[in-house]
Steps between C-alpha positions, in 0.01 A plus 500: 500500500368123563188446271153477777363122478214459232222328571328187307118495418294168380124545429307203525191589272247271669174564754222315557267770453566822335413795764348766320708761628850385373685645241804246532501210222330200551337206417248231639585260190747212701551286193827726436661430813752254402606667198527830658717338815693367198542851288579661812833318577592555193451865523696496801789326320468764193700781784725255637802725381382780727753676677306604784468387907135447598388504893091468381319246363130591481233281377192693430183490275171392430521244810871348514322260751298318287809314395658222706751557715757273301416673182623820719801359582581454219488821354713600812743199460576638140465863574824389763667298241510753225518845674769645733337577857606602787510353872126541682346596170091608583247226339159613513199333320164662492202287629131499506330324843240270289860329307719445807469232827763430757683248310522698175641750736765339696624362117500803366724626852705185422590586091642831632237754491548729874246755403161492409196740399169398513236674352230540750346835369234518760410317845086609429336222262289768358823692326642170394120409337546801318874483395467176367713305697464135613570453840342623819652710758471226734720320229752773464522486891593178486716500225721783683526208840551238258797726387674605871469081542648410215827759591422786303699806717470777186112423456293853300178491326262714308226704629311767277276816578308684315171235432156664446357500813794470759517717762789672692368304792491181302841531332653642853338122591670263213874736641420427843434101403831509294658585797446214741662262239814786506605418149867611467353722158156689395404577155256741487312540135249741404256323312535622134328453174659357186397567134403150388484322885120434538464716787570747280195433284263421810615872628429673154176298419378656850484181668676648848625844551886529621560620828551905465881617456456728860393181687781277350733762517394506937584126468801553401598784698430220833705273400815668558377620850410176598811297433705723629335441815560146488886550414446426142744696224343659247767476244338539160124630417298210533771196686546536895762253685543428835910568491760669229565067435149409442526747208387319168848537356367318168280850419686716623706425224239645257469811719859556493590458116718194600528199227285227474422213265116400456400106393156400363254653276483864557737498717743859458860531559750786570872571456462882607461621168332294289125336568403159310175292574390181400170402299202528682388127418608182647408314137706761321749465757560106478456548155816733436682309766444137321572655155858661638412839511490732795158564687623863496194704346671874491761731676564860551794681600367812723647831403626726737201686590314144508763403764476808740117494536479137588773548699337807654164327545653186644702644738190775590330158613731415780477615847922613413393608188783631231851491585612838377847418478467208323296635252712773398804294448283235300312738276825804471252724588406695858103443626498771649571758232294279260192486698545828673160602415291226598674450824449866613117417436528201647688596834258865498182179531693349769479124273857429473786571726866525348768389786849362555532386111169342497139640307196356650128525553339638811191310619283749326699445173495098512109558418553686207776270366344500149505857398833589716653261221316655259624800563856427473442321170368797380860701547694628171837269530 
């Protein structure tokens, strides 16, 4: 059977301002950016011997923006150069409003890149005060029309829920403004809190209290109501696209087990058995790089049981959810029999729903996600 296309990941570790909700790498230290630019092609050329077809190129981050467009395309210039990939291959670089204009926007549509994500995160000023972030709404606004101009026809951005003090009336109001831009993709994010991020400290020092878990949960439990109404398909827990093409087919890579090659510091890669990651430091990172050593900081090969509870908890957060099938002939082993228990339960609860090869989560279950997973990992293998 033909090998499914991997995907390529390149983190750009650079924002403006750190927003004190992130837990992804990053730094507000420039001085590094022409070495790391440097270390980074260099990296790429380290897997030039792979054997494998790519059809995704995603350039994510800290704020891949915040670079120029021709420093960009270059990466994507030597990404084509050194790696096999296939015809109408999905390019998609993240983008905050406050970094982008028209004209850095039609150049990045002219080095290649067809889709783009831009994190809005909220259309009210007062959640965006509070998240840390530097633009405006009306800015995000106009970075999404600045994006249709510039020939953007796979356009998705960011919004998240769960802020202290939002409302299901003012989050059904941020959806309902999403909507007149009709982005081809929603990402929906419940706002979470990181050990180490410095929301994280503000929330245990008692500076705000987080929204309660039965109100965020209600938050949740609207959005799939409401973009089903518009048309929208709901195809993984928290990503919504307007058609089965609009699909991010970059992460749904890393929902589906398939292979993928990460670039940058921190940056993770995946063969379908074996995890590495990269240091979590872009000094460390040019560093290794200059002095001819790999960036790599450790691996893991996942045992068995490893593999069929990711597998079980990234399929369990798709709308298809887990291809029975498939997974018995990949693991030599029949779900079913394995998991009898738990899916009896489960079923009996009315939270999952086992039909025509496929195990998935009813409505209900979606909002206990979490300890549905938990469950399974529980099971004596």
């Amino acid at each position: 059977m033909e090998s499914e296309p991997a995907g390529i990941y390149v983190h750009i570790p650079f924002c403006l301002k750190k927003c004190p909700y992130c837990d992804f790498y990053s730094v507000t230290d420039y001085s590094f950016k022409k070495q790391f630019i440097k270390a980074l092609l260099t990296e790429l050329s380290i897997y030039k011997s792979s054997p494998l077809i790519f059809d995704t190129i995603y350039i994510g981050g800290g704020t891949p923006s915040v670079l120029k467009s021709k420093e960009i395309g270059q990466i994507i210039e030597t990404v084509f150069k050194i790696f096999q990939i296939a015809p109408e291959p999905e390019i998609t670089i993240e983008v905050n409003p406050k970094t982008i204009s028209p004209v850095s926007l039609k150049c990045f549509k002219q080095i290649g890149i067809n889709r783009i994500n831009i994190g809005v995160q909220s259309f009210a000023d007062n959640n965006l005060k509070f998240l840390g972030r530097i633009h405006s709404a009306k800015e995000a606004k106009a970075a999404i029309r600045w994006a249709r101009n510039a020939g953007f026809e796979n356009l998705g951005f960011d919004l998240i829920y769960g802020i202290p003090g939002q409302t299901k009336e003012s989050w059904l109001l941020d959806l309902k403004t999403a909507m007149q831009f009709e982005p081809d993709h929603i990402s929906c994010y419940m706002l979470t809190y990181e050990p180490n991020t410095s929301i994280y400290n503000n929330m245990k020092t008692g500076c705000f209290s987080p929204m309660p878990d039965f109100l965020a949960g209600s938050l949740l439990e609207l959005n799939d109501g409401f973009f089903e109404n518009y048309g929208y398909i709901h195809y993984e827990t928290s990503n919504f696209s307007s058609s089965e093409e609009k699909k991010s087919r970059h992460n749904t890579k890393y929902w589906s087990g398939a292979p993928y090659l990460g670039f940058g510091p921190s940056a993770h890669s995946f063969n379908g058995r074996e995890r590495r990651w990269n240091v979590r430091s872009v000094t460390d990172y040019i560093k290794n790089i200059e002095s001819g050593l790999t960036p790599v900081e450790s691996q893991e090969v996942l045992s068995i049981e490893q593999h069929i509870i990711e597998t079980i908890f990234l399929g369990l957060r798709q709308k298809d959810g887990i291809n029975i099938k498939i997974f018995n002939t990949k693991f030599g082993i029949i779900f079913e029999d394995l998991f009898k228990e738990n899916i009896s339960d489960l079923r009996e609860k009315r939270l999952i729903i086992l039909h025509n090869n496929q195990c998935k989560l009813t409505k209900k279950g979606m909002l206990l996600l979490d300890s549905i997973c938990a469950m399974f990992a529980l099971s004596d293998f």
